[in-house]
KOLKOLZA-964321 format. One record per residue (C-alpha): residue in one letter; x negated, y negated, z negated; residue number from 1. Coordinates in steps of 0.2 Angstrom, whole numbers, padded with zeros to 4 digits. Each point is the difference from the previous one (the first is absolute). Layout:
('A', (X, Y, Z), NUM)
...
This chain:
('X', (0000, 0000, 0000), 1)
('X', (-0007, -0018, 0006), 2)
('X', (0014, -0012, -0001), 3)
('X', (0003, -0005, -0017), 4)
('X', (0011, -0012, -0008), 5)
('X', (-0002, -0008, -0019), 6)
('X', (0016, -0007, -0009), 7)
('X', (-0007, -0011, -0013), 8)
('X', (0010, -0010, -0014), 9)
('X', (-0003, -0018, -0001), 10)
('X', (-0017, -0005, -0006), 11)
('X', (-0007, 0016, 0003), 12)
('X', (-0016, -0009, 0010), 13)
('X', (0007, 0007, 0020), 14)
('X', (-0008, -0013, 0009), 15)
('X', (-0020, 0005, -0009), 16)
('X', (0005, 0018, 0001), 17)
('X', (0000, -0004, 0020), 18)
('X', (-0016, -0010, -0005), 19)
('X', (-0008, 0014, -0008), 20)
('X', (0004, 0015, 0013), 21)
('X', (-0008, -0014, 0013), 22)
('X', (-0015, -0001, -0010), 23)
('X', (-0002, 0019, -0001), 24)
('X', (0001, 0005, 0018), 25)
('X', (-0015, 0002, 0010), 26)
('X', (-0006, -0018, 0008), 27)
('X', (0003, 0006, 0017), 28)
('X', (0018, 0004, -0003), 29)
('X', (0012, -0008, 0012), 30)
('X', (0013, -0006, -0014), 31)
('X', (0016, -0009, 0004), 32)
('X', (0011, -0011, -0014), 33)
('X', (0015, -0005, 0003), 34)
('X', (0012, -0011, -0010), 35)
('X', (0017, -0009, 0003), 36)
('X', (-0004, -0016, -0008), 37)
('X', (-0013, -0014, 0003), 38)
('X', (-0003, -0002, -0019), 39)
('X', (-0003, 0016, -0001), 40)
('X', (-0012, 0001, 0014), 41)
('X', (-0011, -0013, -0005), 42)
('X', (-0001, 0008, -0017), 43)
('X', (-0005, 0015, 0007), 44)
('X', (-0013, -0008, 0011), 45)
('X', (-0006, -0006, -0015), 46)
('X', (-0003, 0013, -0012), 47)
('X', (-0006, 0009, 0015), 48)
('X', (-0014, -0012, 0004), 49)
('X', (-0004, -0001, -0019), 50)
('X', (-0001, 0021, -0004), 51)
('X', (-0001, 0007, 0017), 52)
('X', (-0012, -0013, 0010), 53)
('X', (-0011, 0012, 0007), 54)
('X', (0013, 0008, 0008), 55)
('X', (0001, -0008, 0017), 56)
('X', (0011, 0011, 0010), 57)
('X', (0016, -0004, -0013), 58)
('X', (0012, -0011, 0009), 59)
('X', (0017, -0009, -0010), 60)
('X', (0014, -0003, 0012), 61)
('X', (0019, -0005, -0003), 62)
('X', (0013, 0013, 0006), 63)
('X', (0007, -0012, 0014), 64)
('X', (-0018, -0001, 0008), 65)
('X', (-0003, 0016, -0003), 66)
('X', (0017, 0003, 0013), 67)
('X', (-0006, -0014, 0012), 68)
('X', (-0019, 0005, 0001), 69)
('X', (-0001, 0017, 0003), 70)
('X', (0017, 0005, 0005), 71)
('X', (0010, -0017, 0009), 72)
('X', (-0014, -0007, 0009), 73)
('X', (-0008, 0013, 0009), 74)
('X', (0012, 0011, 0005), 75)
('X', (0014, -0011, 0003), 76)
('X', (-0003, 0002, 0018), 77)
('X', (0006, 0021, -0002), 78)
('X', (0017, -0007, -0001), 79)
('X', (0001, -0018, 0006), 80)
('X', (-0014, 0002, 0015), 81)
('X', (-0009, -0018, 0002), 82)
('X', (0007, -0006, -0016), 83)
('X', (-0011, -0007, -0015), 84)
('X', (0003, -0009, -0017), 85)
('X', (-0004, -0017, -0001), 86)
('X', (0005, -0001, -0020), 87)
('X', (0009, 0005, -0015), 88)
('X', (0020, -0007, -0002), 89)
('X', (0001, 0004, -0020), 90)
('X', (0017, -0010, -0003), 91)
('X', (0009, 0001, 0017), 92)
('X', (0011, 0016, 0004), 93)
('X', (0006, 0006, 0019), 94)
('X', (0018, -0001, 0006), 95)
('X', (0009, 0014, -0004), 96)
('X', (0002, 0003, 0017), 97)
('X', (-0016, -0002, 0006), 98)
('X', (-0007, 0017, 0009), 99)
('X', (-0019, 0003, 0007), 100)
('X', (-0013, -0011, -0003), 101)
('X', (0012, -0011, -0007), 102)
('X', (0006, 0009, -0013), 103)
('X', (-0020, 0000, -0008), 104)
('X', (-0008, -0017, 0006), 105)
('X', (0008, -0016, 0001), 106)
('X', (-0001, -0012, 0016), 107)
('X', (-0018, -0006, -0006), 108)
('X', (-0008, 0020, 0000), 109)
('X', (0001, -0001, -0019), 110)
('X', (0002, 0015, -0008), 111)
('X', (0019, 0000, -0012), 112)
('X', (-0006, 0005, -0016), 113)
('X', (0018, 0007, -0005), 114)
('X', (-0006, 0014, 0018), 115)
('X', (-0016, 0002, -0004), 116)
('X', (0000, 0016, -0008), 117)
('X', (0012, 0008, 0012), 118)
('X', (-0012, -0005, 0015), 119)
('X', (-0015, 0007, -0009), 120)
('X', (0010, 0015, -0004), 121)
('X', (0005, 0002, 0018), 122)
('X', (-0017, -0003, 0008), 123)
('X', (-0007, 0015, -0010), 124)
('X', (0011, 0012, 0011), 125)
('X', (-0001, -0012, 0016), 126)
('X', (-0018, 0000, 0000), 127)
('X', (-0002, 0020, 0001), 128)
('X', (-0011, 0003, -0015), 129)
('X', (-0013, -0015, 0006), 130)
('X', (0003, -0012, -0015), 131)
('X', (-0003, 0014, -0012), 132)
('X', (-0017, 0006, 0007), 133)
('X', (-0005, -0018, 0001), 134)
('X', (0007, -0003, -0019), 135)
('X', (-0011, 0018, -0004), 136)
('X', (-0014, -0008, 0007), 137)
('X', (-0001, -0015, -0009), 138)
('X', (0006, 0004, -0019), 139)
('X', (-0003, 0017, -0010), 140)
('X', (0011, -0007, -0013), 141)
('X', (0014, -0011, -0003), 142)
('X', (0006, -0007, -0017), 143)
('X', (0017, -0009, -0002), 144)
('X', (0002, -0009, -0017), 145)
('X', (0015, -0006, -0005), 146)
('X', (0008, 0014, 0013), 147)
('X', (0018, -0005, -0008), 148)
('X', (0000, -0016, 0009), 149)
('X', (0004, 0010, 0015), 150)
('X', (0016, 0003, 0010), 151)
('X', (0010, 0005, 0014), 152)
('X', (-0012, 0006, 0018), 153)
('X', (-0016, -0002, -0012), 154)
('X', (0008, 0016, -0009), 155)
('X', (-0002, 0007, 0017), 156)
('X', (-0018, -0004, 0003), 157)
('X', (-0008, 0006, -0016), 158)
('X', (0012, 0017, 0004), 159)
('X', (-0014, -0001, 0015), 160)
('X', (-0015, -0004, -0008), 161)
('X', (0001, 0014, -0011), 162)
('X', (0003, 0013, 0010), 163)
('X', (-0018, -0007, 0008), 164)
('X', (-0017, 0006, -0005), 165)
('X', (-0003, -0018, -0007), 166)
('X', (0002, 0001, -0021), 167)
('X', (0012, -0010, -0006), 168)
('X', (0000, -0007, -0017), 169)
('X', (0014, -0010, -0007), 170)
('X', (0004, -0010, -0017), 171)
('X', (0016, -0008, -0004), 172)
('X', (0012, -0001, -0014), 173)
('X', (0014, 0002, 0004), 174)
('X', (0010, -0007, -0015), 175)
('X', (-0008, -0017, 0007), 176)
('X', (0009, 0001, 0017), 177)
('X', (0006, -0019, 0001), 178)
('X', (-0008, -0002, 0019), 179)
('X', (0004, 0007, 0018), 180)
('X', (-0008, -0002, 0016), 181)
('X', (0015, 0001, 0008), 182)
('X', (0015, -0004, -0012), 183)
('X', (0016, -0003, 0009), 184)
('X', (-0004, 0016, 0013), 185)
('X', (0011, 0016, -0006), 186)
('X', (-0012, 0013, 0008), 187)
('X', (-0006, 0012, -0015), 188)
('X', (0008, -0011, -0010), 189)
('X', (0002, 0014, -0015), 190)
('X', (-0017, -0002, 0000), 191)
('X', (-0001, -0019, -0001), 192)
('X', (-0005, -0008, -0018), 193)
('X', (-0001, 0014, -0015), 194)
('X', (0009, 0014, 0012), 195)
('X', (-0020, 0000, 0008), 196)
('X', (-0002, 0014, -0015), 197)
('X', (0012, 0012, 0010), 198)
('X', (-0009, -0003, 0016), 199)
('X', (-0017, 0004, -0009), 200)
('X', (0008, 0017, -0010), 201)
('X', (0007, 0006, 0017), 202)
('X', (-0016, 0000, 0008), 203)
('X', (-0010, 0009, -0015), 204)
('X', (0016, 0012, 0001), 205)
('X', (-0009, 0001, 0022), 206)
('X', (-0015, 0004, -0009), 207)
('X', (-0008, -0017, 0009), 208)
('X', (-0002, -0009, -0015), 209)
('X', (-0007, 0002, -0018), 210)
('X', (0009, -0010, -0011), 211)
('X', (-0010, -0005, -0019), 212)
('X', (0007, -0011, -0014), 213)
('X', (-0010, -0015, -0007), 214)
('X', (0008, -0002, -0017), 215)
('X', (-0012, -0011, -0010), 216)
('X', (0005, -0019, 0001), 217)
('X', (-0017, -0007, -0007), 218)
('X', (0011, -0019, -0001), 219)
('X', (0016, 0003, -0011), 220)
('X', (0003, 0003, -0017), 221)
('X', (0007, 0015, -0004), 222)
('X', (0016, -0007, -0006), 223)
('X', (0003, -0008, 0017), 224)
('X', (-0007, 0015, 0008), 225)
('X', (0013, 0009, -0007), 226)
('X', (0015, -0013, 0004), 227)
('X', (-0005, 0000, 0017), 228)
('X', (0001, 0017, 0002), 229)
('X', (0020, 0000, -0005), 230)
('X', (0002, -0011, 0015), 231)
('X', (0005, 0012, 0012), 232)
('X', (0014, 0014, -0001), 233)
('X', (-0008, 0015, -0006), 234)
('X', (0005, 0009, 0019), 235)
('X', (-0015, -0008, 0007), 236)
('X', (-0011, 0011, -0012), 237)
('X', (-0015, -0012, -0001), 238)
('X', (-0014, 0007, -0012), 239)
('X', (-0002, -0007, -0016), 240)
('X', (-0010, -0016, -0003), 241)
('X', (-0016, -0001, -0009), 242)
('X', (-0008, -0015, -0009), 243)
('X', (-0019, 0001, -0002), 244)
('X', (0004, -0021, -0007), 245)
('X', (-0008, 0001, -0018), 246)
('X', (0001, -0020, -0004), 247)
('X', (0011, -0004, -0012), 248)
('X', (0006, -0016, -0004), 249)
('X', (0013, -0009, -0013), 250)
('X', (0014, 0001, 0014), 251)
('X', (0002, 0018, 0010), 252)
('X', (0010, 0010, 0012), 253)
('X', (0017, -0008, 0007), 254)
('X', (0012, -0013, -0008), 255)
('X', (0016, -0008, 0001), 256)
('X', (0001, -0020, 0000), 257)
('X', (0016, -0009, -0003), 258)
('X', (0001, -0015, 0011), 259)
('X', (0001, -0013, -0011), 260)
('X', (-0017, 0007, -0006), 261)
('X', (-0008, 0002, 0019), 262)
('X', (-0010, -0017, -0001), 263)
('X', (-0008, 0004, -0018), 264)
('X', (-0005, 0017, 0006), 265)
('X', (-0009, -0006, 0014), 266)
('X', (-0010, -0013, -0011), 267)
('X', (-0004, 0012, -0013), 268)
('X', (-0005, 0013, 0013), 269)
('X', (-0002, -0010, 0017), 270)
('X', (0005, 0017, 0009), 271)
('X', (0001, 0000, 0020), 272)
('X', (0019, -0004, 0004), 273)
('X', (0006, 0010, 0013), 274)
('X', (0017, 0002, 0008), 275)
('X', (0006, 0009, 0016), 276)
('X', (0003, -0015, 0012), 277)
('X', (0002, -0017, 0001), 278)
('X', (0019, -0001, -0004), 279)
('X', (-0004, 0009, -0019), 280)
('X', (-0007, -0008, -0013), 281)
('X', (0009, -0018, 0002), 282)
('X', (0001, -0002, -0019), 283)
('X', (-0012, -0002, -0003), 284)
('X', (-0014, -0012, 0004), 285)
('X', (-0017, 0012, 0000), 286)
('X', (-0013, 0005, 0012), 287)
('X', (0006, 0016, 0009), 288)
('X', (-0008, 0013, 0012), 289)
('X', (0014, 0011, 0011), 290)
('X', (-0001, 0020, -0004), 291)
('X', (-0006, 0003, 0016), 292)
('X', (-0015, -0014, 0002), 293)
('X', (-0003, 0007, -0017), 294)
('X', (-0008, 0018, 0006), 295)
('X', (-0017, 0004, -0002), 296)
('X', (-0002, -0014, -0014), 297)
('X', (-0004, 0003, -0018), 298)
('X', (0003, -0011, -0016), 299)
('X', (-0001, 0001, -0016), 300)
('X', (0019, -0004, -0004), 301)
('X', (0015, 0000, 0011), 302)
('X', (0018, -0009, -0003), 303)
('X', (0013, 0006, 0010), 304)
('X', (0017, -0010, 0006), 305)
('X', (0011, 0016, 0006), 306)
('X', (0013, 0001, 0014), 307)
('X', (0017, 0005, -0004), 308)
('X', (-0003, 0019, 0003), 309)
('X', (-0016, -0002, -0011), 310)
('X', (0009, -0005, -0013), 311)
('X', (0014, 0016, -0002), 312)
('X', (-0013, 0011, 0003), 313)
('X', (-0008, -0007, -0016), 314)
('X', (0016, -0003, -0009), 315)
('X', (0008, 0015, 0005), 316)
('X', (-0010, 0014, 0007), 317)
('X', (0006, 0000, 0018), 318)
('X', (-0015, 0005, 0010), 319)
('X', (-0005, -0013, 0015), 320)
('X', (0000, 0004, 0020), 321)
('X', (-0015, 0002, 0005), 322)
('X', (-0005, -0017, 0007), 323)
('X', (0005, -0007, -0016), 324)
('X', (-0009, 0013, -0010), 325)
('X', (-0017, -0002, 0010), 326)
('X', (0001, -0020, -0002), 327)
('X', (0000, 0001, -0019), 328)
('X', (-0010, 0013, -0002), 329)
('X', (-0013, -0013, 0010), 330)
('X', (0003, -0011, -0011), 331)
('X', (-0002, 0008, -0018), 332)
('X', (-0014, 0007, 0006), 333)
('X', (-0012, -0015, 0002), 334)
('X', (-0001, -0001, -0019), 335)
('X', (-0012, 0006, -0011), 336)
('X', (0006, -0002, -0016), 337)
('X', (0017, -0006, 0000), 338)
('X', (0016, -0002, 0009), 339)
('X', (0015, -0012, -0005), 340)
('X', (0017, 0001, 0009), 341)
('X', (0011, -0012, -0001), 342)
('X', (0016, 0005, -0006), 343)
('X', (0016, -0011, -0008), 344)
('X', (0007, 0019, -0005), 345)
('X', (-0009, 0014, -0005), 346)
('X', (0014, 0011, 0002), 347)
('X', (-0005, 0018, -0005), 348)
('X', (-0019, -0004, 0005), 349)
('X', (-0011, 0007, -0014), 350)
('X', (-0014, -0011, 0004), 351)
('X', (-0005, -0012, -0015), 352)
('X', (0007, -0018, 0002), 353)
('X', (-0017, -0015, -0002), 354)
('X', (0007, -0014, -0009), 355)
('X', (-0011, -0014, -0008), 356)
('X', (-0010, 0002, -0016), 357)
């Protein structure tokens, strides 16, 4: 078995682990690393440079010119003949009538990116197995960090690249599915978001993939460790967190905040605010990050302004949908030490209320 895919809780170190396997492999390895994300790619390309320097043949690429470079661009002329790409439409979408070349570039050559992944996909089969010897020759390996961020035709694509003799190797966590690259398509969409773990269990049940848990967060206490594993419906069967956080401080674990107390919790514990868009949160006057800009970042305490169905879940045990699950499990899981939710009932929430000394 080759392919492998690692399901790590938040704060389990993912991105160094790819940092780490880089650094291990022979210098003349031909090692891809793909990511979704620009933030994510420059922090790669970072850590990369510090703890793998000497490894010239490792090359960081986004998923999108990943698709463009070595599948879009040079073989588009096996299904359009004479055609090229002259760019990247991120934002635009074709009409839903458009058919041939219209249907995957816009009127300047630019490449949709809502089409990209099903002309990728398609030039695989169209090019009769050239763009897979020339992806052979160039990469023995292919990581994919964050491989949750994926969704509809990429599905597809990584179905093909590991049933190639190129090693895969992907991170995510799946529990942190906020993004998509493709978000309104409905192609694979049981896969989209936190359904990505059904794709990934079908494919070791193929015998194509090797599926290993990361359960150590090395970031939360072990009080929110264990709140944030109660925030998906026990069907989903995510292994148990484990918190390798030792600190302890005068103020652990997760919290409940009355509003009228909000403000003096935040000068006694200047905590990062956090709420899930720009319409939450209006009540209060404070200095908010969204849930999803949120990802990747670590602090030392989080406050929380819940949405309506974060709310019941707390006050009355009624599990989240999945979206809504994932987005708070972001959330509370960019503290360290302490969580605090704003709540004006408690309801039958066991969590201990903070009020002022």
């Amino acid at each position: 078995m080759t392919n492998h895919l690692t399901l790590a809780v938040a704060g389990s170190r993912k991105t160094q682990g790819i940092v780490d396997h880089c650094a291990s492999l022979p210098e003349d390895r031909r090692v891809l690393v793909l990511t979704y994300t620009q933030a994510n790619q420059i922090e790669l390309t970072t850590r990369l440079k510090k703890y793998a320097g000497d490894h010239h043949h490792v090359e960081v690429m986004g998923w999108f010119t990943f698709l463009l470079k070595h599948f879009a661009r040079p073989f588009l002329p096996f299904k359009f003949a004479s055609q090229r790409i002259n760019g990247f439409n991120f934002d635009e979408q074709p009409h839903r009538m458009a058919k041939g070349i219209r249907r995957f570039l816009d009127p300047s050559g630019a490449a949709y990116r809502s089409e990209l992944g099903r002309l990728a996909h398609e030039l695989v089969s169209d090019s009769k197995g050239a763009l897979l010897k020339r992806l052979e020759c160039i990469y023995s390996e292919i990581l994919i960090d964050e491989v949750q961020d994926l969704s509809a035709h990429d599905w597809e694509i990584v179905d093909v690249l590991l049933r190639s003799p190129i090693n895969i190797r992907m991170v995510g966590d799946i529990r942190q599915s906020v993004l998509a690259t493709n978000p309104r398509s409905t192609k694979n969409s049981k896969y989209s978001y936190a359904g990505a773990v059904k794709w990934a269990r079908e494919r070791q049940d193929l015998g194509l993939l090797n599926i290993e848990e990361s359960v150590v967060t090395w970031r939360c206490h072990p009080l929110i460790a264990k709140f944030s594993d109660g925030i998906f419906d026990p069907s989903w069967a995510f292994p148990n967190t484990q918190s390798e956080n030792r600190s302890v401080t005068d103020h652990d674990g997760v919290f409940l905040v009355s509003p009228q107390h909000v403000a003096e919790y935040v000068r006694t514990f200047q905590p990062q605010c956090l709420r899930h868009s720009v319409s939450s949160g209006k009540a209060f006057d404070l200095d908010y990050l969204n849930f999803k800009v949120s990802k990747g970042m670590t602090y030392e305490r989080v406050l929380i302004v819940p949405t309506g169905p974060i709310k019941k879940f707390i006050a009355s045990n009624v599990f989240l949908e999945q979206t809504s699950a994932s987005s708070f499990y972001v959330a509370v899981t960019r503290a360290k030490q302490s969580v605090a939710i704003v709540m004006e009932k408690t309801g039958l929430s066991r969590l201990p209320v903070w009020t002022p000394p």
